[in-house]
C-alpha positions as CSV (number, residue, x, y, z in Angstrom):
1,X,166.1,-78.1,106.2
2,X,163.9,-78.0,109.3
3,X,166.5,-77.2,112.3
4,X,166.1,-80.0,115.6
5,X,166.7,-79.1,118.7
6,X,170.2,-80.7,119.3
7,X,172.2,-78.2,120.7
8,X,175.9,-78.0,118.6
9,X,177.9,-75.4,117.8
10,X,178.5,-75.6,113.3
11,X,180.2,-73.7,111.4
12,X,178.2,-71.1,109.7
13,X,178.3,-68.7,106.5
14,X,177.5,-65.2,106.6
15,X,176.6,-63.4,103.5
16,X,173.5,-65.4,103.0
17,X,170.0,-64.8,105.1
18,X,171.6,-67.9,106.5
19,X,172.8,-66.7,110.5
20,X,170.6,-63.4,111.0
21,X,171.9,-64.1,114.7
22,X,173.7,-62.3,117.2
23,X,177.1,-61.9,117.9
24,X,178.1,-64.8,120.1
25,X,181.1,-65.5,122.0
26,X,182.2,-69.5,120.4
27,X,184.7,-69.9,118.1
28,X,182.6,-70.8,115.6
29,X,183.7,-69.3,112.0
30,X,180.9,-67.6,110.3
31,X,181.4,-67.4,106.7
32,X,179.9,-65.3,103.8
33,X,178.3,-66.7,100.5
34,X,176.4,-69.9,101.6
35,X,172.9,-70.3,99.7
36,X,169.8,-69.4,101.6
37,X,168.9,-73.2,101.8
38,X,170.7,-73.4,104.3
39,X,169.9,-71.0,106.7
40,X,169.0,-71.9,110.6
41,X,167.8,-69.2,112.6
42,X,165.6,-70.6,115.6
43,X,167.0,-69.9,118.7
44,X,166.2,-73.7,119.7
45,X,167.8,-75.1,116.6
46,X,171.1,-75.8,115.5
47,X,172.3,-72.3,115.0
48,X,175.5,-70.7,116.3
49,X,173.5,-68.5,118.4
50,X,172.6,-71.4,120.8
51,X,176.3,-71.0,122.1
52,X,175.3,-68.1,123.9
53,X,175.1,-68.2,127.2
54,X,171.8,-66.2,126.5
55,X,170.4,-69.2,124.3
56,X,167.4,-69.7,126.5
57,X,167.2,-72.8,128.4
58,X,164.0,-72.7,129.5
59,X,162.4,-73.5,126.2
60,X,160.3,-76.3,126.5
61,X,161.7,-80.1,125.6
62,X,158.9,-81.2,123.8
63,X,159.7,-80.7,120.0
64,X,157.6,-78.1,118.1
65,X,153.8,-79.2,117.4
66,X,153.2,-79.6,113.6
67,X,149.9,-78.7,111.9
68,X,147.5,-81.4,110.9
69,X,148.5,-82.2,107.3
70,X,145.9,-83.1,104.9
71,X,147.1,-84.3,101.2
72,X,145.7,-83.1,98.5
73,X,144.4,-86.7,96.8
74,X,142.9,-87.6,100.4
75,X,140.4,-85.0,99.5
76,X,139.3,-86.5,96.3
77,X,136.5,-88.8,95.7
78,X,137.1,-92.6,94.6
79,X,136.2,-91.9,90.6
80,X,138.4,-88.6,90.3
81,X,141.3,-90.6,91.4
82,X,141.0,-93.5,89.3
83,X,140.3,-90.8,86.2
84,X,144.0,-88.7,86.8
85,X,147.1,-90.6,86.6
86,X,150.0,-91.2,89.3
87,X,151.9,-88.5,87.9
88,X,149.2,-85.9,87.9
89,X,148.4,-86.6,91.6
90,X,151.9,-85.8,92.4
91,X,151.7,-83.1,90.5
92,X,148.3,-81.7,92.3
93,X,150.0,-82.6,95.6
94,X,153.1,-80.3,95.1
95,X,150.6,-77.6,93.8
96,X,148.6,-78.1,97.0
97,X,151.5,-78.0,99.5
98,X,152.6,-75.0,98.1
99,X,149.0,-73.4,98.6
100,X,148.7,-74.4,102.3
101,X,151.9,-73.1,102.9
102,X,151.0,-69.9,102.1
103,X,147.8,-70.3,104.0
104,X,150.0,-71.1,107.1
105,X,152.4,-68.6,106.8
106,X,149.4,-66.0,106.6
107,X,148.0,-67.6,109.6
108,X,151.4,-67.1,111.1
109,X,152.2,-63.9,110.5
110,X,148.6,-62.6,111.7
111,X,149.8,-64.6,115.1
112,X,152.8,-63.0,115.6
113,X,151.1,-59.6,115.5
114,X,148.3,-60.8,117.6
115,X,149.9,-62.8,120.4
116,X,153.0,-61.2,120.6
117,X,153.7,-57.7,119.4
118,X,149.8,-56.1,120.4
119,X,150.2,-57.1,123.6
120,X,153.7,-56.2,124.4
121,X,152.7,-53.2,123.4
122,X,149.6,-53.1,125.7
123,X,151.3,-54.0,128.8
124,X,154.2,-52.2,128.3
125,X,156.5,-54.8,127.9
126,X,158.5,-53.0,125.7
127,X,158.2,-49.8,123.9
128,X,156.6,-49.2,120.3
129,X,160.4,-48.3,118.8
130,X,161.6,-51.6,120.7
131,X,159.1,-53.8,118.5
132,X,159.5,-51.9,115.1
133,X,162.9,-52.9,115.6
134,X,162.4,-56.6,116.2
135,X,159.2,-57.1,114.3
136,X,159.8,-54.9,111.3
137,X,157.0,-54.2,108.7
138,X,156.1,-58.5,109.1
139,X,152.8,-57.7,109.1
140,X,152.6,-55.5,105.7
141,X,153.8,-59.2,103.9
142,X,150.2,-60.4,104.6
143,X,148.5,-59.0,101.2
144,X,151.3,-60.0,99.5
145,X,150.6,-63.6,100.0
146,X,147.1,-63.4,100.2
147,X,147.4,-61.9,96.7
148,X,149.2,-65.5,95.6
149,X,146.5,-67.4,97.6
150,X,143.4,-65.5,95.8
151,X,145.3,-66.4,92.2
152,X,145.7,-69.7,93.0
153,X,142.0,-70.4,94.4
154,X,141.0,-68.9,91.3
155,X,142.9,-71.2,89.0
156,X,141.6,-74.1,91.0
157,X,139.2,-76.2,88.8
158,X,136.0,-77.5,90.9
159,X,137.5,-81.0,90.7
160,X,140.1,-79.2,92.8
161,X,142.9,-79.4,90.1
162,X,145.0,-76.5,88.8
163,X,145.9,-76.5,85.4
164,X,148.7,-74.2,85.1
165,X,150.6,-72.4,87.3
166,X,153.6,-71.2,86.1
167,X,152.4,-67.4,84.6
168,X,150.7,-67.3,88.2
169,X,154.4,-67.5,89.8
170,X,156.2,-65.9,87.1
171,X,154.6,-63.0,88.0
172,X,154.2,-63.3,91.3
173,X,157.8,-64.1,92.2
174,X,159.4,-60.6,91.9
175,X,157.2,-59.1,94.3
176,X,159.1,-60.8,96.9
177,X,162.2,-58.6,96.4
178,X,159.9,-56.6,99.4
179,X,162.3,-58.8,102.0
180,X,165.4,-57.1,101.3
181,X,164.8,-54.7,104.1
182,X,162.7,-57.2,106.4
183,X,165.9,-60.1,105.8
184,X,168.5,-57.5,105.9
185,X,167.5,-55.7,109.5
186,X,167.6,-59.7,110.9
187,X,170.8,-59.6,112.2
188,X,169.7,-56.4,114.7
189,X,166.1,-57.5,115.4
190,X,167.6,-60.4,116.8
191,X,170.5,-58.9,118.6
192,X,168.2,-56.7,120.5
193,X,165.2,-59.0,121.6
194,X,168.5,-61.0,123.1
195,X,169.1,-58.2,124.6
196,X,165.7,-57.4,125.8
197,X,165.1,-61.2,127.3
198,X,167.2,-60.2,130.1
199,X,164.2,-58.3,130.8
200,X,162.4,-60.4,133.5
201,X,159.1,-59.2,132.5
202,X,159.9,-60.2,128.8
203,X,161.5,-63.3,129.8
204,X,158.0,-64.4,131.8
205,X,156.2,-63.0,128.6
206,X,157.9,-65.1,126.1
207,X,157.7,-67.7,128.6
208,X,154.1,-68.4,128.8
209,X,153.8,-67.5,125.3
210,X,155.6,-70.9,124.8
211,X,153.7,-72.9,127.2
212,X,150.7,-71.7,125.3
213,X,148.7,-74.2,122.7
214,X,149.0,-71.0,119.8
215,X,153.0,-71.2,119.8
216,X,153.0,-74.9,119.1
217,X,156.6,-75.1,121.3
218,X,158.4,-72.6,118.8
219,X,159.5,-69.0,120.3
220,X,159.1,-66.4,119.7
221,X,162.4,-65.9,116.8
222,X,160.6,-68.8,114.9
223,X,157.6,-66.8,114.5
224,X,160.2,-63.3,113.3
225,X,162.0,-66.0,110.7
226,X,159.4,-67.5,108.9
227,X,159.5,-65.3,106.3
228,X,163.0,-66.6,105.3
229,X,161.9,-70.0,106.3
230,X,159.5,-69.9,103.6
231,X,162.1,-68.5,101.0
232,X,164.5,-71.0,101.1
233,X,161.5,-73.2,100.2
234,X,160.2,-71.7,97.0
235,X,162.9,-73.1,94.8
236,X,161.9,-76.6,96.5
237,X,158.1,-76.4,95.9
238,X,159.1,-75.5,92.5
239,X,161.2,-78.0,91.8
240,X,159.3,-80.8,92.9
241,X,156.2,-79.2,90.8
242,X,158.7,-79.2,87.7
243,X,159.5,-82.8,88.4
244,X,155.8,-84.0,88.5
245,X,154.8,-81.9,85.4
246,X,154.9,-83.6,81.7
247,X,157.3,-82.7,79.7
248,X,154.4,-82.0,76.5
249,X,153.1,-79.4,79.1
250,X,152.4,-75.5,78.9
251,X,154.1,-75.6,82.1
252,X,157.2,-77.2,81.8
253,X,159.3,-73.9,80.2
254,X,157.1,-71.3,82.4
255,X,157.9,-73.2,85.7
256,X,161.8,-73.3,84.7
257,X,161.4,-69.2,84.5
258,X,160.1,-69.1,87.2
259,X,162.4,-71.0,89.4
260,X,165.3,-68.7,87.6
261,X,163.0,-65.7,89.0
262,X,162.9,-67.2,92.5
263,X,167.0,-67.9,92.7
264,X,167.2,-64.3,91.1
265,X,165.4,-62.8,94.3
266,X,167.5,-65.3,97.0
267,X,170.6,-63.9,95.5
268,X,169.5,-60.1,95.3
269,X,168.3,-60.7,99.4
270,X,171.5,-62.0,100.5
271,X,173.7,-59.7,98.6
272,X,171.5,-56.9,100.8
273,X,171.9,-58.6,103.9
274,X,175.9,-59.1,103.6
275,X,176.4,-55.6,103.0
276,X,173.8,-54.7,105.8
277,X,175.6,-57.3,108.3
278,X,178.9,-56.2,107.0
279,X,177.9,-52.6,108.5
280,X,176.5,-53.7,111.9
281,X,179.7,-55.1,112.8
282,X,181.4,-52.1,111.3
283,X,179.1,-49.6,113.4
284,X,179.7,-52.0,116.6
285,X,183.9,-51.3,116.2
286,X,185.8,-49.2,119.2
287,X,189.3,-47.6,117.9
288,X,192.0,-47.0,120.7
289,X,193.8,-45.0,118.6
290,X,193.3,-43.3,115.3
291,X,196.2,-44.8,113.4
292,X,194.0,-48.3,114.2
293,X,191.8,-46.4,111.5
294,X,191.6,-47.7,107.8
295,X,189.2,-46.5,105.1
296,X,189.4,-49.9,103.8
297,X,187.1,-51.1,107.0
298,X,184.7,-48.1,106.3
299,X,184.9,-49.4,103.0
300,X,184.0,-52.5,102.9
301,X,181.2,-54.2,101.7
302,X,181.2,-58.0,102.2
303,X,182.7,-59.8,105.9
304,X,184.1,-62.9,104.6
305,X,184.4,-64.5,108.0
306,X,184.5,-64.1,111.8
307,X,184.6,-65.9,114.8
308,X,186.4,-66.0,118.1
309,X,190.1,-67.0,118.7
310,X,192.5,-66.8,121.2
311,X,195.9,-65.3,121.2
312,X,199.1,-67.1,122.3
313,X,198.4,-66.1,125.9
314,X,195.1,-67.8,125.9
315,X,193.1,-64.3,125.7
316,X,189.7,-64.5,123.5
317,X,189.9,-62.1,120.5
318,X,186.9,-61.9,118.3
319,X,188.4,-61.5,114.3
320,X,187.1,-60.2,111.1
321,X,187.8,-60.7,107.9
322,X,186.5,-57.7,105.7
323,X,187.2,-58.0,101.7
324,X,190.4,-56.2,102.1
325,X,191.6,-56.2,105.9
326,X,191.9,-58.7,109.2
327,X,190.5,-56.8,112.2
328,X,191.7,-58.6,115.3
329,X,189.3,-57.1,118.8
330,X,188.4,-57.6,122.2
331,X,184.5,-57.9,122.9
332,X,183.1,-55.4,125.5
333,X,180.3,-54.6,126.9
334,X,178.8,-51.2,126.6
335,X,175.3,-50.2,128.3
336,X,174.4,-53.9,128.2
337,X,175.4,-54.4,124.4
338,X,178.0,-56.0,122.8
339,X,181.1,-53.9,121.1
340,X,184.5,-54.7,119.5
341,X,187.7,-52.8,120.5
342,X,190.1,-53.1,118.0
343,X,193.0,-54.6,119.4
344,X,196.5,-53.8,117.4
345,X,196.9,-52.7,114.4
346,X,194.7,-54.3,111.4
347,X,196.2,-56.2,108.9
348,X,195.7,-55.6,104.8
349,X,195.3,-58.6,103.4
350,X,197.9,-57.1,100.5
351,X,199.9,-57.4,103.2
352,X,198.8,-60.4,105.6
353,X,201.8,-63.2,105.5
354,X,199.7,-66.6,107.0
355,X,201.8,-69.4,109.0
356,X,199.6,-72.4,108.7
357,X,201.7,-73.9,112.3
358,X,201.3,-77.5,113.1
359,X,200.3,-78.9,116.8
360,X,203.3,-78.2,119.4
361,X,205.3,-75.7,117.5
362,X,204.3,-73.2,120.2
363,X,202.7,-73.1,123.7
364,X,200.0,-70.8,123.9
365,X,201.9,-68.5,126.5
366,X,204.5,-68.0,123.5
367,X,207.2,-70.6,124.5
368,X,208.5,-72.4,121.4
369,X,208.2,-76.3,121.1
370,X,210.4,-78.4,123.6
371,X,210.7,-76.1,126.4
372,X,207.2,-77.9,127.6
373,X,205.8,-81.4,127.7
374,X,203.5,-83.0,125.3
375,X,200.8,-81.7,127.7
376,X,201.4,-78.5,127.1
377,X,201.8,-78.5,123.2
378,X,199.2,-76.0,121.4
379,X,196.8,-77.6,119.3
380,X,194.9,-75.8,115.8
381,X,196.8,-72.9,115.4
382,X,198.3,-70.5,112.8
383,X,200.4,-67.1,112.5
384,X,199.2,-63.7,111.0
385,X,201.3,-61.1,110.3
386,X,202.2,-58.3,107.7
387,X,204.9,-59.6,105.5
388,X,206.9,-56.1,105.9
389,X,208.6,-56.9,109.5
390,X,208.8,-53.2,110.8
391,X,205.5,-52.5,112.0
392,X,206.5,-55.6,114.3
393,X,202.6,-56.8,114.6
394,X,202.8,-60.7,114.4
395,X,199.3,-63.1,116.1
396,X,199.3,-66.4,116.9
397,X,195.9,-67.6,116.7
398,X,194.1,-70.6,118.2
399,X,190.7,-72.1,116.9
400,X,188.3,-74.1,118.8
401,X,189.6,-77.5,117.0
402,X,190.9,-78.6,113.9
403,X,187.6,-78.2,111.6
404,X,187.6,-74.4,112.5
405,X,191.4,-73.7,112.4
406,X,191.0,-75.3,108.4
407,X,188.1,-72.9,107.9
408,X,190.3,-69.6,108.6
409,X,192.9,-70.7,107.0
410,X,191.3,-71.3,103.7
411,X,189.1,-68.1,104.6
412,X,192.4,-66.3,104.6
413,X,193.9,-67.8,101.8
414,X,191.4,-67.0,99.2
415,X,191.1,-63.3,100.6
């Protein structure tokens, strides 16, 4: 799903390639284990990230420019048509799309390298480590879809038809198990080129760079995601190949391997990246005190959610829920990036007792219902605390509004 530029702030998932974003500073809840399909990563699109107040907003209105599409029967002469039937065509026409998307992303990945990185480099925008960071090994993907391109060519009839496909993608398919490291270093690539906008001189960069016919009004983030773009549409393009394909044909049981390859490789990719997001915010945590200190953080593996909250006297706290423990913190900033100190003591969630409170029962300020008037009354909130009552650590947590209160406490609940 192609994101549009309306700016909202939705809930997101986490574990998936889906929100390869920042940190940012809403109350959004991001979750773990939504597919890849529906990841949004553009820094114009829907995406949390564009709650930042470092969303740029001087990306320009005009909606990204769209290649001239040509469809595949379009090219055929008048007695070829009449000679295949209506389900062949469609058939040919999925086939096609799926070619000329790799010849696109190809084309795109050479651009990003070309426009952008080279000359960053040249001018000293930023340094060669800077841009390994953000742009990663993208360019090394290039043979590996040129390799698909070249099979597919050579499959292709002179009448412009491809009979079969399916051992092409069958094997094919696994050698895109190379984006575990690419998708799972997302999440920092695109903390730090936020970061690096508030560079003037990479601000004005980026800047005309948009302005400029090549970019086609997407930024520069668009060009760094589509490699996960395209992911999230293999088991599409398959599909809809499937659907157009007879049911007597060689295809029909190659094609449905090959789709189980494809989901096989989305699942292995976002398994990576939870664990490698899971870290980052792990690595980014400040401890005031040593006994704030739990091996089950070091520990854990998979961030079920996380978002910001405020306490019951209206301070923001940014939460996270690892596998086994609630971390409540305060953001800070350190050298210009973002950190989390870990604010009281973090909760087990062997030991987390959840209040699920209903609107008025407290004023955020912590006095209880009916000392106030109807003005006052807090709205979304709920009560963690650890069901022993001697270590005396009890929160009373706000969300931004009722969908987002619901989404941590059913978070919290299936921990």
């Amino acid at each position: 799903q192609e994101p549009s530029n309306k700016r909202v702030r939705p809930l997101a998932r986490v574990t998936s390639l889906a929100n390869l974003i920042s940190p940012v500073r809403n109350g959004a809840v991001r979750r773990f284990g939504q597919t890849i399909q529906s990841f949004a990563l553009r820094s114009d699109s829907k995406s949390p990230s564009c709650a930042q107040k470092s969303c740029s907003r001087s990306a320009a209105p005009t909606p990204p420019k769209r290649r001239n599409s040509v469809l595949w029967s379009e090219m055929l002469d008048v007695n070829m048509k009449e000679s295949l039937s209506t389900k062949e065509i469609k058939r040919q026409e999925a086939i096609y799309e799926m070619s000329r998307g790799e010849q696109d992303l190809i084309e795109d990945l050479k651009l990003a390298r070309k426009a952008y990185h080279d000359p960053m480099l040249k001018l000293s925008i930023m340094s060669e480590e800077e841009l390994t960071h953000i742009f990663g090994d993208l360019d090394s993907y290039i043979p590996l879809h040129e390799d698909l391109l070249a099979s597919l060519g050579e499959a292709t009839k002179p009448d412009g038809t491809v009979e079969q496909i399916g051992p092409i993608l069958v094997k094919w398919l696994p050698r895109l198990h190379a984006y575990k490291g690419y998708c799972s270093n997302q999440l920092a690539a695109k903390a730090l080129l936020d970061q690096k906008k508030q560079d003037r001189r990479v601000q004005d960069f980026l800047q005309r760079c948009l302005e400029s016919p090549f970019s086609r009004k997407l930024d520069l983030w668009s060009f760094l995601d589509i490699p996960r773009s395209r992911l999230v549409k293999y088991p599409l393009l398959l599909k809809e190949i499937l659907r157009h394909t007879p049911k007597d044909h060689p295809d029909i049981q190659i094609l449905e391997e090959a789709i189980s390859i494809i989901q096989g490789v989305l699942s292995d990719i976002n398994l990576k990246k939870g664990e490698s997001e899971c870290q980052y915010y792990i690595d980014k945590l400040e401890y005031l005190d040593e006994k704030q200190k739990d091996p089950r953080i070091e520990g854990s593996k998979a961030l079920l959610c996380h978002g910001e909250l405020k306490n019951k006297n209206g301070h923001k706290l940014y939460v996270f829920l690892f596998q086994d423990i609630l971390v409540l913190t305060r953001p800070v900033t350190r050298n210009e990036r973002q950190a989390y100190q870990v604010y009281r003591q973090p909760i087990p969630v062997q030991e987390l007792l959840l209040e699920d409170l209903q609107d008025g029962d407290v004023k955020m300020g912590g006095s209880f219902r009916g000392a106030f008037g109807n003005s006052d009354k807090a709205k979304n909130i709920f009560r963690v605390r650890f069901q022993d009552p001697s270590p005396g650590q009890s929160h009373t947590l706000q969300a931004n509004d009722v969908f987002h209160k619901q989404q941590w406490v059913n978070c919290i609940r299936t921990a």
